[in-house]
Steps between C-alpha positions, in 0.01 A plus 500: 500500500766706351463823401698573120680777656629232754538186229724725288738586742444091669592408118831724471599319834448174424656557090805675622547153772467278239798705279720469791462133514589537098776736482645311794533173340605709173810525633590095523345486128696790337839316651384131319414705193835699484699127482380492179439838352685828601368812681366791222378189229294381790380859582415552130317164437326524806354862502467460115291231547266696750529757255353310196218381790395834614514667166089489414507783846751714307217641307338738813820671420331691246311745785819534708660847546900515376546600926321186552731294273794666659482364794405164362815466342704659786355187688585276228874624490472461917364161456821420277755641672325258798554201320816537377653536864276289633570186195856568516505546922303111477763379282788631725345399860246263645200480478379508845779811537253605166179523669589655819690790416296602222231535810710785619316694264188490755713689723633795204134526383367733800811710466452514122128546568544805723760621205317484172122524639514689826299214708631466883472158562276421790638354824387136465621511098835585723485215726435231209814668303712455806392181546567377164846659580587280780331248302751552230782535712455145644476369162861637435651317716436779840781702297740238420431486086734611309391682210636341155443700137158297493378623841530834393383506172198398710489771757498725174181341406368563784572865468341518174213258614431815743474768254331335255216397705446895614529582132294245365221642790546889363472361147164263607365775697466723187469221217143375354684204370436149599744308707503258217644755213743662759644101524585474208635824398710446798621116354520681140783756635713176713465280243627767226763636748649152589527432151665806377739524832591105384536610145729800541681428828511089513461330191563166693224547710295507164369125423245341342236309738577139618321205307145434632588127453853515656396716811144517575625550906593833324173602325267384856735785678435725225144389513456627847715800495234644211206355657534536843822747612430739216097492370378462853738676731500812315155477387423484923787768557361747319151415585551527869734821472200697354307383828773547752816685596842369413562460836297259590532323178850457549409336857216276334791336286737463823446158526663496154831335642393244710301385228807476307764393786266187525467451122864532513550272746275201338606559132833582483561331813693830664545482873276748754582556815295545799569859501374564169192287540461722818543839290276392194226451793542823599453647173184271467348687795590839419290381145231421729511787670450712206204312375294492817541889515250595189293800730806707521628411146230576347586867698834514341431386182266787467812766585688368255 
């Protein structure tokens, strides 16, 4: 029987999986949802609904230091300046391009590791972000994409993605505050921000929701962005980065874009080719990898 210093660390494994299979298919779902509603009204209502959810946590704000808040909100402005390339990058590319250059990010994350935190990744963290590399590669085509507006609003997500999951693990590392409260101060600040950037810089992109009656399609994607890609995902995320490196939970997520190639490929019907299926298997193993490799991690971790 499992130890609970070995179930915790088995849990962040098997939670940060299950938001790569969610984030991947996000990618599909935030293209149906953006026929109908445009990019910063659909950031606002969906990360103001998550707000409005999470608000009972808000109140264990009340024994947080003004440092701690700080860097709550820094990750809250990271978070939006995420989703605004990222929304916008969807919109402008597809989403199987989506999902597997935002896992790029797995290979910035040791660099901006070894940066911000001073952690050396370890040889076999190495390996697994090569491998994911190659994995990546393949899914580009083996060099032949060409890179549209879209593709690198994307790779500028990816970027961010990086930074903000070493910040949010400095910010974790000396917060008291529950996973739950950081959520939604984090969905607070994106759902504010997309609504004042829409206000002041793009009126048009300032609308009133679609009819539940005329468009329920609509409300089931908003549905499971809340539910699933925001409440869970960064609920897990910022579980599992107290319990890990950012490293390896950049790798645990790798199989991010095949999840969404595939989702891509059955729901919007986009074409895959055997390359890419090859590269998003690759990027499945170096996931795989990571997770079988808890002994050492633990190790790291512990530097961090």
């Amino acid at each position: 029987m499992l130890k609970k210093q070995e179930r915790l660390p088995l849990l962040s494994d098997l939670m940060l999986l299950a938001v790569a299979v969610v984030w991947g298919t996000s990618y599909g779902v935030v293209k149906s949802a953006l026929v109908v509603y445009p990019v910063l009204s659909l950031l606002a209502l969906r990360f103001g609904l998550t707000f409005l959810i999470l608000s009972p946590a808000l109140r264990h704000l009340r024994t947080a230091t003004a440092r701690t808040l700080r860097g709550v909100l820094l990750t809250g402005a990271l978070l939006l300046s995420i989703f605004l390339c990222e929304t916008f990058g969807i919109l402008l590319t597809s989403a199987a391009n989506a999902a597997f250059l935002i896992s790029l990010c797995v290979v910035l994350t040791p660099l901006v590791e070894w940066w911000l935190l001073k952690r050396k990744p370890g040889a076999i963290e190495w390996a697994a972000v090569a491998l994911s590399l190659v994995g990546a590669w393949l899914l580009a085509g083996a060099g032949s994409l060409n890179l549209n507006p879209g593709d690198a609003l994307i790779l500028l997500a990816a970027l961010l993605r990086a930074v903000m999951v070493c910040v949010t693990k400095r910010v974790m590392r000396d917060s008291a505050l529950p996973p739950l409260t950081i959520t939604a101060m984090q969905s607070g600040v994106v759902a504010s921000g997309s609504a004042a950037v829409a206000i002041l810089f793009a009126p048009h992109q300032w609308q009133a929701p679609p009819s539940f009656a005329m468009h329920a399609g609509f409300w089931s994607y908003v549905a499971y962005l809340v539910l699933a890609c925001t409440l869970f995902a960064f609920f897990a995320q910022n579980f599992a980065i107290k319990r890990s490196s950012p490293t390896r939970v950049s790798l645990l997520m790798g199989s991010e874009p095949a999840f969404g190639a595939l989702f891509a490929c059955l729901w919007l019907g986009e074409r895959i080719t055997t390359a890419a299926w090859v590269g998003g298997g690759l990027i499945v193993a170096a996931s795989i990898l990571a997770t079988v490799r808890w002994s050492a991690g633990r190790v790291s971790a512990a530097r961090a």
